[in-house]
C-alpha positions as CSV (number, residue, x, y, z in Angstrom):
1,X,61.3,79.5,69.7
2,X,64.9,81.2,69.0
3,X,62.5,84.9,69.7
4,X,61.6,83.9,72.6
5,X,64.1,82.4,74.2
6,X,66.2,85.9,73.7
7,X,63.4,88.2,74.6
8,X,63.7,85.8,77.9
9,X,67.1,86.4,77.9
10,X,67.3,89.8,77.5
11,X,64.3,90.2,80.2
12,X,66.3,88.1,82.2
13,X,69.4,90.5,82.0
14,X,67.6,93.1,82.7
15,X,66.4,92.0,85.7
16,X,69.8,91.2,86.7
17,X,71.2,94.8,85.9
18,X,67.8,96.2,87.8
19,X,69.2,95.0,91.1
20,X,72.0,96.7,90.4
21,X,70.7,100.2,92.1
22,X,72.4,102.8,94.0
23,X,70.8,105.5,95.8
24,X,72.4,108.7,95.7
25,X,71.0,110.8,98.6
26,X,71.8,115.0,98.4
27,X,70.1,116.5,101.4
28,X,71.1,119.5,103.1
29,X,70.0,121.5,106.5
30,X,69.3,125.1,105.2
31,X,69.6,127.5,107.5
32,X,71.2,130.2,108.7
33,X,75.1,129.5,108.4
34,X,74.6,126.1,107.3
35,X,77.0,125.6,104.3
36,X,75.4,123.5,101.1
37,X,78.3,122.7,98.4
38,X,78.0,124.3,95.2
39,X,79.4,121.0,93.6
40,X,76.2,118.7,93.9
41,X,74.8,118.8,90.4
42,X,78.7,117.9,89.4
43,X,78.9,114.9,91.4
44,X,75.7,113.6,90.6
45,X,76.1,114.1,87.2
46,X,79.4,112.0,87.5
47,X,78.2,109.3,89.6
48,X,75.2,108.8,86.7
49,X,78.2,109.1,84.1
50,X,79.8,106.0,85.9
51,X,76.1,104.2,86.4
52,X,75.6,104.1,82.7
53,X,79.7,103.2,82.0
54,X,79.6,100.2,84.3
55,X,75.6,99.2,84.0
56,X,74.4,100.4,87.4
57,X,71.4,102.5,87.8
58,X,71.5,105.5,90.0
59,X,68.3,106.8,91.6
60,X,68.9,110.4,93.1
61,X,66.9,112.4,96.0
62,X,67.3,114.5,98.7
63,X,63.8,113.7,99.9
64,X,64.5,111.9,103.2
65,X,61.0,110.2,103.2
66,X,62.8,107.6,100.8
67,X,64.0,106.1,103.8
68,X,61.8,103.6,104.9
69,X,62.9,99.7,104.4
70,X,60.7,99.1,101.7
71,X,62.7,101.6,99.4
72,X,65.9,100.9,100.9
73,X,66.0,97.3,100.2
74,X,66.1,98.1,96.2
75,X,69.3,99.5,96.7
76,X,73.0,97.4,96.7
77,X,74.3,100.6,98.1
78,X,73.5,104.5,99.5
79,X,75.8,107.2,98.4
80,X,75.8,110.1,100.7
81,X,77.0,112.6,98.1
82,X,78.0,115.8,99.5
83,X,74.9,115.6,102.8
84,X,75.5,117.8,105.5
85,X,74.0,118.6,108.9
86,X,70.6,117.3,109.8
87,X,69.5,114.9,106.9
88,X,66.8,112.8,108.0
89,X,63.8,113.6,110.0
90,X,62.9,111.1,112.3
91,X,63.9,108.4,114.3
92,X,62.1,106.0,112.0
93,X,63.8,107.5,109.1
94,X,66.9,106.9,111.0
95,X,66.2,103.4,112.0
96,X,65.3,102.7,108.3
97,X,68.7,103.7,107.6
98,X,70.2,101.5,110.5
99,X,68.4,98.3,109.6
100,X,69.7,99.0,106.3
101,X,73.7,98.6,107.4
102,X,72.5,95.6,109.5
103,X,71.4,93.9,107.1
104,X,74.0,93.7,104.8
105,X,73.9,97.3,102.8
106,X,76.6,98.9,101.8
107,X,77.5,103.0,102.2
108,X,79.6,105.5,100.7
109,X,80.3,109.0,101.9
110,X,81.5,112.4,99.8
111,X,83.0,114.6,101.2
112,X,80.7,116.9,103.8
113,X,79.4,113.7,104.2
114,X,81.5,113.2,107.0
115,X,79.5,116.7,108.6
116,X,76.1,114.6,108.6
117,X,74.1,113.9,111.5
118,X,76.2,115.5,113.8
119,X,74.5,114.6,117.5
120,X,74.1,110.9,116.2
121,X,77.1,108.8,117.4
122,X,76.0,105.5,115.3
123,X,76.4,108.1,112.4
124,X,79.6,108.5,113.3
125,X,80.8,105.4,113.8
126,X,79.0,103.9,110.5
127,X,80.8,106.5,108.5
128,X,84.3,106.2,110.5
129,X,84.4,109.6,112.1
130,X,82.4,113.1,112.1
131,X,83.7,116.5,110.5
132,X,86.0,118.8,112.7
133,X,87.7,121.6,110.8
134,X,89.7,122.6,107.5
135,X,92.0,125.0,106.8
136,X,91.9,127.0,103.7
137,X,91.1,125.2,100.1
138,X,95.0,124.4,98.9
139,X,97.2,121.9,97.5
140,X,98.9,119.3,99.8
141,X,100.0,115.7,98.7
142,X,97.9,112.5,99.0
143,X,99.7,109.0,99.9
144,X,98.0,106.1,98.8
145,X,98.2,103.3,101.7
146,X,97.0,100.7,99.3
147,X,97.7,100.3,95.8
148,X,96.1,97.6,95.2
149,X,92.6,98.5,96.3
150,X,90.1,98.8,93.4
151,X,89.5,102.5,94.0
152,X,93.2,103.7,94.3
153,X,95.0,101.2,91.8
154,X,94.8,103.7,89.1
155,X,96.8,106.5,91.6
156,X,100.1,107.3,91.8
157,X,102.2,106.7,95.0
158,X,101.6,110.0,95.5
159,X,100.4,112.6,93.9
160,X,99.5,116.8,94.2
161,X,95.6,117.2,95.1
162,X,94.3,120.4,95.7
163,X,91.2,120.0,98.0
164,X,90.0,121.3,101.6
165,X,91.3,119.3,104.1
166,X,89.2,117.2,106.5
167,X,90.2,117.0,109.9
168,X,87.5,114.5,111.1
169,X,87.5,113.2,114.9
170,X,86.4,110.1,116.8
171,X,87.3,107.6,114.0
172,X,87.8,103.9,115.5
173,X,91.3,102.0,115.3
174,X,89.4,99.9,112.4
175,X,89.7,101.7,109.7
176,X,91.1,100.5,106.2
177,X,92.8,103.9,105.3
178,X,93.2,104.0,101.6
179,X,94.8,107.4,101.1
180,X,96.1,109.5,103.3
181,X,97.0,113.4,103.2
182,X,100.6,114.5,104.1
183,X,100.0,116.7,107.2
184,X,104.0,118.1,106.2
185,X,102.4,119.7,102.8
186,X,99.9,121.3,104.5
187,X,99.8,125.3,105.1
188,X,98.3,125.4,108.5
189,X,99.2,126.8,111.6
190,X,96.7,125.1,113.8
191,X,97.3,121.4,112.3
192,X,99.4,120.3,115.0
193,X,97.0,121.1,117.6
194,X,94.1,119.7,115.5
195,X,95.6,116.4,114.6
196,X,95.0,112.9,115.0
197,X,98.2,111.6,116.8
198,X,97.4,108.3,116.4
199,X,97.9,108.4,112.8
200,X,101.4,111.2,112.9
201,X,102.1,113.2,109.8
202,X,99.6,111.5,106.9
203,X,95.9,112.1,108.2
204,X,93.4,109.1,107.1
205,X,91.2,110.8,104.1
206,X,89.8,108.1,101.8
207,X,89.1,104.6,103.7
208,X,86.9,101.8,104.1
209,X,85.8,99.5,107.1
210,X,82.7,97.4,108.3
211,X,80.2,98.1,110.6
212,X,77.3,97.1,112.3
213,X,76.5,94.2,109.2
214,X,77.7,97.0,106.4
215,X,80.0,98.2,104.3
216,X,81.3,101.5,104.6
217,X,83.4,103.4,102.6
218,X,84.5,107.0,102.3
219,X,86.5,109.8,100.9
220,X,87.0,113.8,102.5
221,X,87.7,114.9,98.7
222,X,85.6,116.7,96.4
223,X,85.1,119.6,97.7
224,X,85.1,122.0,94.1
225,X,82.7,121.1,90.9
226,X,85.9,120.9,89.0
227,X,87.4,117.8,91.1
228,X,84.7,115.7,89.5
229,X,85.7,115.5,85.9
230,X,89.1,114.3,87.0
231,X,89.6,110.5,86.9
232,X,91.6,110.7,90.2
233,X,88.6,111.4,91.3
234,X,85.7,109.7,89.7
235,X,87.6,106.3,89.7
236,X,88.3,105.9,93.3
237,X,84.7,107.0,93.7
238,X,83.7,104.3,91.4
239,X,86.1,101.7,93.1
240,X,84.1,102.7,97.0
241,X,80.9,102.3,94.8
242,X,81.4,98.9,93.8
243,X,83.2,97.7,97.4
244,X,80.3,99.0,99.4
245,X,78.1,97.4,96.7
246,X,80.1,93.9,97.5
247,X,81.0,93.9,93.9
248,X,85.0,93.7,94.9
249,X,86.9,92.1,97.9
């Protein structure tokens, strides 16, 4: 009787821990001129590093026929990790993807994320803004806005990052901005021109907001393989992972 009621147990907690399912999605538009990041295998490996730390599983693809609601349902949240241009197919594809937010799902974008889906303005507006520019890959310094947000609680005021910086446009006035980069650090003679006013010298480059029924959450850093064996890193990607996944407040 004591057997089985712990094999029930344990099926029971796995069953529990099955539900707990990401999706982390790495398509890429090849072409001609069409950048793909070097860094994918890196930040897939890291994301299945945090999976096994904190008990979620991690399915990976960057096959775009996945997206139908059947699939997508299984998931607490998608992580667009390092995507860029033209991801998904078709407009059913992209529907899929839409009925997923609305009902409840919860997103999180890596860096080129932000240069998905282009010509698709609820893309845009899901994610909280579409890729513009960057200047060269260099060091600047990061500000965190809020401290005590699970993904930046183990950061520094401030701190050095060296990183490309995103200039993203047509972000909404909603935006939770969790870290921000200081515009004054930057080497870049076109930054002026280039820049959000709204937001003066500390452009928004890790946030989170909801939209459309979802949770969305993302961050312009990561850009070199290296980035993602550093905990600055890896845990404020594992604090978006659990807030999109409704896991923290």
């Amino acid at each position: 009787m004591a057997l089985a009621f712990l094999l029930l147990m344990s099926g029971l907690a796995q069953g529990a821990a099955a539900e707990r399912r990401i999706l982390v999605y790495t398509r890429n538009q090849i072409g001609t001129n069409l950048y793909v990041h070097d860094n994918i295998a890196a930040s897939v490996a890291a994301i299945q590093k945090l999976g096994r730390e904190r008990q979620f599983a991690v399915e990976v693809s960057d096959d775009p026929t996945i997206f139908t609601d059947e699939h997508l349902k299984t998931f607490k949240a998608l992580v667009f990790d390092n995507t860029n241009n033209e991801i998904l197919d078709t407009e059913e594809q992209k529907s899929a993807l839409q009925r997923y937010i609305r009902a409840g799902g919860g997103f999180v974008g890596i860096h080129s994320a932000c240069g998905s889906m282009r010509h698709w303005p609820w893309f845009w507006s899901m994610l909280g803004g579409t890729f513009k520019r960057h200047p060269a890959f260099q060091p600047f310094t990061i500000r965190v806005k809020d401290p005590k947000d699970a993904a930046t609680a183990h950061l520094p005021p401030a701190f050095e990052w060296t990183d490309e910086f995103y200039f993203l446009e047509r972000m909404p006035d909603d935006l939770h901005v969790l870290l921000t980069g200081d515009l004054t650090t930057l080497n870049d003679k076109d930054k002026a021109r280039f820049a959000d006013q709204r937001f003066g010298n500390e452009l928004p480059l890790t946030w989170r907001h909801e939209f459309d029924g979802g949770r969305e959450w993302f961050t312009a850093l990561g850009h070199k393989s290296e980035a993602y064996s550093d905990p600055k890193l890896t845990q404020l990607i594992l604090g978006g992972i659990l807030w999109a996944m409704g896991e923290t407040p």
